[in-house]
C-alpha positions in Angstrom: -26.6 -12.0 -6.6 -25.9 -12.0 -3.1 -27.5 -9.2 -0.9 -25.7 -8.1 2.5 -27.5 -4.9 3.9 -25.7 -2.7 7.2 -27.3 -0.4 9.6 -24.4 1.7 11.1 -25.6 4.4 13.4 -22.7 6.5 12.6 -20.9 6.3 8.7 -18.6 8.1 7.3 -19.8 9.3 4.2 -18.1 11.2 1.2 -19.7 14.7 2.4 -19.1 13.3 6.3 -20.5 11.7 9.0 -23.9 10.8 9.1 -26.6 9.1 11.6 -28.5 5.7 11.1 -27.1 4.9 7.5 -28.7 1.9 5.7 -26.0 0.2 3.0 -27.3 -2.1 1.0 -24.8 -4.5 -0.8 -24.7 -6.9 -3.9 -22.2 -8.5 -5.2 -18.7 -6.7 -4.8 -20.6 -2.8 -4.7 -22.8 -0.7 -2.6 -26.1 -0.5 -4.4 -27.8 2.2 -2.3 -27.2 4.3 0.4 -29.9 5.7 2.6 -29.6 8.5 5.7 -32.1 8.5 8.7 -33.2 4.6 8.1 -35.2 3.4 10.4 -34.0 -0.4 11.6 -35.5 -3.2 9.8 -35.7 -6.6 10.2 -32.7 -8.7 8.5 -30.2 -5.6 9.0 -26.6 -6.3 10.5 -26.3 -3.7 12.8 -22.7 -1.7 13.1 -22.2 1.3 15.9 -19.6 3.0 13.6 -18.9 2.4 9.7 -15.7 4.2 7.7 -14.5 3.4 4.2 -11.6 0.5 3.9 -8.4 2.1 2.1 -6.2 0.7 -0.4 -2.7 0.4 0.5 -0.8 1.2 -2.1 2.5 0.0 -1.4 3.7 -3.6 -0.2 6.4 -6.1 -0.9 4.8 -9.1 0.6 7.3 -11.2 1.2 9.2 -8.9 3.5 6.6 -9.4 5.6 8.8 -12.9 6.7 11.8 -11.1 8.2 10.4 -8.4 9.8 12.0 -8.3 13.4 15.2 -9.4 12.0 16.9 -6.4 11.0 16.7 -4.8 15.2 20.6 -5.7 15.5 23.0 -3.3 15.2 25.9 -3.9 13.0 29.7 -2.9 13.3 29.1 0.5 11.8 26.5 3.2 10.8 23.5 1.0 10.1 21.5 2.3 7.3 18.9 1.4 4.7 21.7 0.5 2.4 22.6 -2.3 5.5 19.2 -3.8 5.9 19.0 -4.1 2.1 21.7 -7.1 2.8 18.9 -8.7 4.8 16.7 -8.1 3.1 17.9 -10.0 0.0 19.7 -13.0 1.9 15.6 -13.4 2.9 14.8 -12.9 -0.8 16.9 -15.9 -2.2 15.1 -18.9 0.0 11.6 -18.1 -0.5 9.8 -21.0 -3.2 6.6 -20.6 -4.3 4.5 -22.0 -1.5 6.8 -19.8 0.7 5.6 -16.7 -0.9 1.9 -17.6 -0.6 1.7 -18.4 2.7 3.9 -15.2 4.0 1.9 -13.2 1.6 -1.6 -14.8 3.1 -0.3 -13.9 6.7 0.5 -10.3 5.7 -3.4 -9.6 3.8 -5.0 -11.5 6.6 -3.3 -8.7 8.8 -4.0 -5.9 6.5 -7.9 -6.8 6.4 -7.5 -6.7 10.3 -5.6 -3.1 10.5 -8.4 -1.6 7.8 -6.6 -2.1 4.5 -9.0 -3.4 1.8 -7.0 -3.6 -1.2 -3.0 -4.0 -1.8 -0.7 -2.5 -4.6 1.2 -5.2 -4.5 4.5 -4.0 -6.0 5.8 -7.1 -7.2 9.9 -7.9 -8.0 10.5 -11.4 -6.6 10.2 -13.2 -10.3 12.4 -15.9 -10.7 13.6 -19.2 -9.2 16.4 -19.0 -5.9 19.3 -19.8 -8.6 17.3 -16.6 -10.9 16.3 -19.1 -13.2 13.0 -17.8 -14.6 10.1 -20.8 -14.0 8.5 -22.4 -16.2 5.7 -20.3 -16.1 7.6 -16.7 -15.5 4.7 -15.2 -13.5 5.0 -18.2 -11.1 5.1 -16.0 -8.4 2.6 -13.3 -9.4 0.2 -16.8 -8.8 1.6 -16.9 -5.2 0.1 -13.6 -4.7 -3.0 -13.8 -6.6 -3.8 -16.9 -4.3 -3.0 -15.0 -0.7 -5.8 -12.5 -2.2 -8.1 -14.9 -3.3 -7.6 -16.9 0.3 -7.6 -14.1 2.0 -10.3 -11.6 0.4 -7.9 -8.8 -0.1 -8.9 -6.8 -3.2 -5.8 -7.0 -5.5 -3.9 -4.3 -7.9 -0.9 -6.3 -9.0 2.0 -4.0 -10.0 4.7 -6.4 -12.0 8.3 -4.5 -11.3 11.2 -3.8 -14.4 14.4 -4.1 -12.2 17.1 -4.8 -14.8 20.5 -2.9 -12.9 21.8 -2.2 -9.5 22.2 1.6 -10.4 22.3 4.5 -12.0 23.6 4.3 -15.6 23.1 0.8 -16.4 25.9 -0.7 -13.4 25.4 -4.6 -14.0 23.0 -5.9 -11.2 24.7 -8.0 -8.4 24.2 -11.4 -7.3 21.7 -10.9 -4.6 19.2 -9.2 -7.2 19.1 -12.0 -9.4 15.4 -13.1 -8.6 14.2 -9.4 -10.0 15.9 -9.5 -13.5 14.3 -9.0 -16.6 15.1 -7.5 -19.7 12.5 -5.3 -21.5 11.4 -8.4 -23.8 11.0 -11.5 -20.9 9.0 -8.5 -18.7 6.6 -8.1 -21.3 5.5 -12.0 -21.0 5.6 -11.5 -17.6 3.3 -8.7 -17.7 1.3 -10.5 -20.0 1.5 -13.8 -17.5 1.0 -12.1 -14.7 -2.6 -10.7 -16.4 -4.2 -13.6 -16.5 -3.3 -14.4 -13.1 -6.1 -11.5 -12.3 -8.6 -13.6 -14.3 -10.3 -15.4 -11.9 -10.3 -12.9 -9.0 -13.2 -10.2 -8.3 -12.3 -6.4 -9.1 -8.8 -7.2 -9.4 -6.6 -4.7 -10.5 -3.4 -4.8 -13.2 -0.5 -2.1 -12.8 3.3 -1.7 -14.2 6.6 -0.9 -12.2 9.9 0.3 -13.3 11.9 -0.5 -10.0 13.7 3.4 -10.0 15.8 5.2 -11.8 18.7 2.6 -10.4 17.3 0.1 -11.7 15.9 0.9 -15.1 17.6 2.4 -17.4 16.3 5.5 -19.4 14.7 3.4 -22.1 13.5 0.9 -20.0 11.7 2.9 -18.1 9.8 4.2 -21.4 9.3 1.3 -22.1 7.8 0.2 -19.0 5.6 2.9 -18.7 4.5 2.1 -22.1 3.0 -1.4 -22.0 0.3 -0.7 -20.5 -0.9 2.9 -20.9 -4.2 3.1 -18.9 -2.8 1.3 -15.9 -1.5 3.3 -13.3 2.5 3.5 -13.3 4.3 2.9 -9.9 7.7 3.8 -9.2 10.5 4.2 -6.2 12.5 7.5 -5.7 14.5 10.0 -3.9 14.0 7.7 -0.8 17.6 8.0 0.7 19.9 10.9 0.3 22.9 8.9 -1.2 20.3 7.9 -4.2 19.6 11.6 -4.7 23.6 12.5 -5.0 23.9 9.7 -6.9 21.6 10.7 -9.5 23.4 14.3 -9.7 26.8 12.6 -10.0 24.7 10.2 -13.0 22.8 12.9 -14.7 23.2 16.4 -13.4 19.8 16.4 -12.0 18.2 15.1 -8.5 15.9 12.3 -9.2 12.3 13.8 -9.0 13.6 16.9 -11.2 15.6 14.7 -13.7 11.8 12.6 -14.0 9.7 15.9 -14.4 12.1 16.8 -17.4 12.1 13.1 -19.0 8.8 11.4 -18.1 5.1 12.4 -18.6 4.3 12.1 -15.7 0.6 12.8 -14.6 -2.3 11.4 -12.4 -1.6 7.4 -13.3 1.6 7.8 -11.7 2.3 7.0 -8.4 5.6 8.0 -7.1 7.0 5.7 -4.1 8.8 7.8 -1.2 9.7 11.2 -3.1 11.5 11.8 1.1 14.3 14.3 -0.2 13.0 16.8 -2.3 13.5 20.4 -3.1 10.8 23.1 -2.9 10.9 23.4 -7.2 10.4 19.7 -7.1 7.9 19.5 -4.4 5.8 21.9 -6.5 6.5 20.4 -9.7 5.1 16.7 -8.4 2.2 18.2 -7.0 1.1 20.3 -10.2 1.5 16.5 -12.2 -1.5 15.1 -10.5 0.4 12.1 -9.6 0.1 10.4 -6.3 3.4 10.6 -3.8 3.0 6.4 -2.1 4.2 7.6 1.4 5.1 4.5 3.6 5.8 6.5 6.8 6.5 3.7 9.6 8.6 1.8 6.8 10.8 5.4 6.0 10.8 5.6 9.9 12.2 2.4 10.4 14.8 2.2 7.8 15.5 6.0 8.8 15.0 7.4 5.3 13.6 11.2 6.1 10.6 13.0 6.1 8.8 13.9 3.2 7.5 17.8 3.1 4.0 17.1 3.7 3.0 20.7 4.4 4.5 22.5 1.0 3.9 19.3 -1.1 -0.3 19.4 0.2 -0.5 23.1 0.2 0.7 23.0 -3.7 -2.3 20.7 -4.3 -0.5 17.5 -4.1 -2.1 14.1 -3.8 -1.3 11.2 -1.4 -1.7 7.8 0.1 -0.2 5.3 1.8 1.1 1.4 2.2 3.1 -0.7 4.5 6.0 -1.1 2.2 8.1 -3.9 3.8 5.4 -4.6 5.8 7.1 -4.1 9.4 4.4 -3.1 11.5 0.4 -3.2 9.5 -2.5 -0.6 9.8 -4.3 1.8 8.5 -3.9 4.3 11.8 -0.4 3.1 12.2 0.5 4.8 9.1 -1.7 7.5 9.3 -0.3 8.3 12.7 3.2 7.8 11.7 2.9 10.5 9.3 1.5 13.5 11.3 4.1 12.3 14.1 7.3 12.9 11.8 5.6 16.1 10.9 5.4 17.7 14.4 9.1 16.7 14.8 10.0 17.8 12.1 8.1 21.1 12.4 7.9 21.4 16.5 4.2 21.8 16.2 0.5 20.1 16.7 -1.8 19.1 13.8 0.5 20.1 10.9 -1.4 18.6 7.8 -4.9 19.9 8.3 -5.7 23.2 7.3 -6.9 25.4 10.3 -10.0 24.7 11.9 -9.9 20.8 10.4 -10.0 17.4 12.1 -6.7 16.1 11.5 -7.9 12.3 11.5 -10.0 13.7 8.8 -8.0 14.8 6.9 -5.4 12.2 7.0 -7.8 9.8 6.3 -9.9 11.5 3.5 -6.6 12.1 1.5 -4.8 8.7 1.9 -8.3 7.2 0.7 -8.4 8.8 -2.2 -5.2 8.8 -3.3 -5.3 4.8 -2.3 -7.6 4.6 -4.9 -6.0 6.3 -7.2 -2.9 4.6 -7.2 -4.1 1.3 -7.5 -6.6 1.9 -10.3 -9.9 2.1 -8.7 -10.4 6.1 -10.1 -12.7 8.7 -8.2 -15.2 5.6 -6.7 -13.8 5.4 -3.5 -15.6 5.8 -0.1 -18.9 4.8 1.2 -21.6 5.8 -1.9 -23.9 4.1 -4.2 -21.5 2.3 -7.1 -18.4 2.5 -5.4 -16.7 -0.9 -4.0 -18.3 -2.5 -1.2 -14.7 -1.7 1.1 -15.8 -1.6 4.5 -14.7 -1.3 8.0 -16.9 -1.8 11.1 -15.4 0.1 14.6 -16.7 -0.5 18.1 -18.1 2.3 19.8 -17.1 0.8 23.3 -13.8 0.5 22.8 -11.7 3.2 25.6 -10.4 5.2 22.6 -14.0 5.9 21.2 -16.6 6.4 24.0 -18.6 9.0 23.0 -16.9 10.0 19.9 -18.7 11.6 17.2 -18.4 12.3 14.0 -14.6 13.5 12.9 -13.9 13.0 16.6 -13.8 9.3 15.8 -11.1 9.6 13.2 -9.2 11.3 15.6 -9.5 8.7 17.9 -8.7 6.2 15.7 -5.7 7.2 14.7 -3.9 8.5 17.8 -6.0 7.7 20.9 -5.9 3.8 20.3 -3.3 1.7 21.7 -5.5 -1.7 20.9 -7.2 -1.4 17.4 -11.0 -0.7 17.4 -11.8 -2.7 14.4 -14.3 -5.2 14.7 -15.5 -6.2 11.3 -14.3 -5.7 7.7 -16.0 -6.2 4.4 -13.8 -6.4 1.2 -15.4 -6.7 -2.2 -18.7 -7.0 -0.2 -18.0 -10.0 1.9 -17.2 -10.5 5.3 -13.1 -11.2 5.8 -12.9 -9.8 9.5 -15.4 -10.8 12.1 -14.6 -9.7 16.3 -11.2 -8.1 15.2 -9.6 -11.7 13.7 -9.4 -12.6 9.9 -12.5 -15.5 9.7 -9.5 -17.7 8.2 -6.8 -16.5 10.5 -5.7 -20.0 12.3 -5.2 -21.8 9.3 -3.8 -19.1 7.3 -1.2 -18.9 10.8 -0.3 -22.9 10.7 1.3 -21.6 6.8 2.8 -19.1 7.7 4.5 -20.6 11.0 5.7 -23.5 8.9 7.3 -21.1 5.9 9.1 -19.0 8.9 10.4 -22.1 10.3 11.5 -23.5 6.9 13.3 -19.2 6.3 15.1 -19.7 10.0 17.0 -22.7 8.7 18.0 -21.0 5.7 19.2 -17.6 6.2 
């Protein structure tokens, strides 16, 4: 087995930082931590070391028309407008497409200290929604972007049967997401043995939202797989929360608390508009809220109640969601930001007296790894996955930053990303800030935008 061993003179460990840590790594896992290591030879030396997070959130191939929707229509513009976009985008991307957008995007993620995707996976079917041959086709496309790329992989196969509440008949331009409860079943089944092959890969379930699966669908979505953790979309924009009353008498996250068992293998995407009942009631399930804060800003969805929801003892993390804009601080930062609008103050989330970087990133981290499947083991300890992230202590943002002062910096002092080197699953992906594959996984991607420009 192969043996990589780091000497960082800062890490961040689960307890905090600490000085001159020695991590010694085989295979995909950190076999042994030590403090106060003296350099030996053979060490790769690192000035700082923090864990690599999951993101737990992404549609990959959005990741092809972001940009596009800057342009502002005839009217209100809304998220319910760039939904049109997005699936005219949706119905010309083949196979080879998908990979090669989804290679770009992980290639970027390693680079902005993302480790592992949740990969929350609807586009199914042929252009025409004629299911391929083999109906997890596309779940291949993305299990070969990880594989070329070195992304750790939960892939979360989505149930989206209707276009909303009550069982309304889906539309045309959602006919590459359809299944019915029995075809979703191969696909789940399909879409496992995609995971064979690839190291520490991950295997979740999806039931779109309450729009999109009905009642019983979403029972029996939840149901297929009942270890796995259980992903969902809702009470992202305010019209889907009056339309759930005017469907069902309740708001969406209270209508799930009544119906659903929810509890810690749930991750719930977005949750934005909830009231202070419901805010409690999530937290007090153990499930994760998926907050994808510079995707909700840019589609102008809300602000979730971070405050109430973290002082209840809720549990978080993040993704990129539509994949606009791709980091680990970016997200981080976006999320304190809309909180100090929101609430005209400073340093909102952390409890007084705490680093705010700190705690952002401690909380995101292990609800990451929640979410997408990886239990307690997250972080830089003996056992856990060998997720790592190498920053440069010379870089303007981080001269003479210690300890949680580096977090700090990370997140909101940067303006150019500190990240030098990344380690997924134990291996090298990032080397001087660039993906060690990044100009050939560019020449794809360049040609499948070309090829999208003609057709949209």
């Amino acid at each position: 087995m192969p043996e990589t061993i780091l000497l960082a003179k800062q890490a961040l460990l689960p307890e905090g930082f600490a000085e001159d840590v020695r991590i010694t790594i085989k295979g995909s896992r950190i076999a042994s931590v030590e403090r106060h290591a003296p350099p030996e030879p053979g060490d790769e030396r690192v000035d700082i070391l923090i864990p690599g997070m999951a993101n737990l959130h992404s549609h990959a191939f959005q990741r092809a028309m972001a940009g596009l929707a800057e342009v502002r229509g005839p009217g209100r513009d809304t998220f319910w407008t760039w939904r049109d976009l997005m699936y005219r985008v949706a119905l010309t991307l083949d196979p080879e497409d998908v990979a090669a957008v989804a290679a770009q995007l992980y290639a970027e993620m390693l680079e902005g200290g993302f480790t592992r995707v949740g990969e929350f996976h609807y586009l199914h079917h042929a252009p025409d929604g004629t299911p391929y041959a083999d109906v997890a086709e596309l779940a291949a496309s993305i299990a070969e972007a990880t594989s070329e790329t070195g992304l750790g992989l939960t892939l979360i196969p989505v149930l989206y049967a209707h276009s909303d509440f009550g069982g309304v008949p889906p539309s045309d331009g959602q006919r590459r997401f359809l299944n019915d409860p029995e075809r979703f079943a191969r696909l789940v089944e399909a879409s496992e043995t995609k995971l064979a092959n690839l190291s520490e890969a991950r295997l979740g379930i999806a039931a779109h939202s309450l729009r999109a699966a009905s009642p019983e669908e979403l029972q029996f979505a939840a149901g297929l797989k009942p270890n796995a953790p259980f992903h969902m979309h809702i009470s992202e924009q305010v019209r889907e929360v009056e339309d759930c009353v005017g469907w069902s008498g309740r708001r969406p996250i209270e209508w799930l608390l009544d119906h659903a068992p929810v509890d810690s293998r749930w991750c719930l995407i977005h949750a934005t508009h909830m009231t202070p009942a419901e805010t409690t009631g999530l937290a007090q399930t153990g499930a994760v809220a998926g907050l994808c804060p510079v995707t909700e800003a840019n589609l102008g969805d809300g602000t979730f109640p971070a405050p109430d929801f973290i002082e209840s003892g809720g549990r978080f993390g993040v993704g990129s969601d539509s994949n606009i804009l791709i980091g680990v601080a970016d997200e981080l930062r976006q999320l304190e930001y809309a909180q100090r609008l929101a609430h005209r103050a400073r340093n909102v989330i952390a409890p007084p007296g705490a680093s705010n970087g700190r705690t952002l990133f401690q909380a995101a981290l292990a609800g990451g790894a929640q979410a997408t499947g990886l239990g307690k083991r997250a972080g830089i300890a003996e056992g856990a996955l060998a997720d790592l992230v190498s920053l440069k202590a010379d870089h303007p943002a981080l001269l003479g930053r210690r300890g949680d002062a580096i977090l700090d910096a990370f997140i909101f002092g940067a303006s150019r990303s500190p990240i030098n080197c990344v380690w997924a699953l134990g291996k090298k992906q990032v080397d001087s800030g660039r993906h060690i594959m990044a100009d050939q996984i560019f020449t794809r991607f360049k040609s499948a935008v070309e090829r999208l420009s003609q057709r949209i």
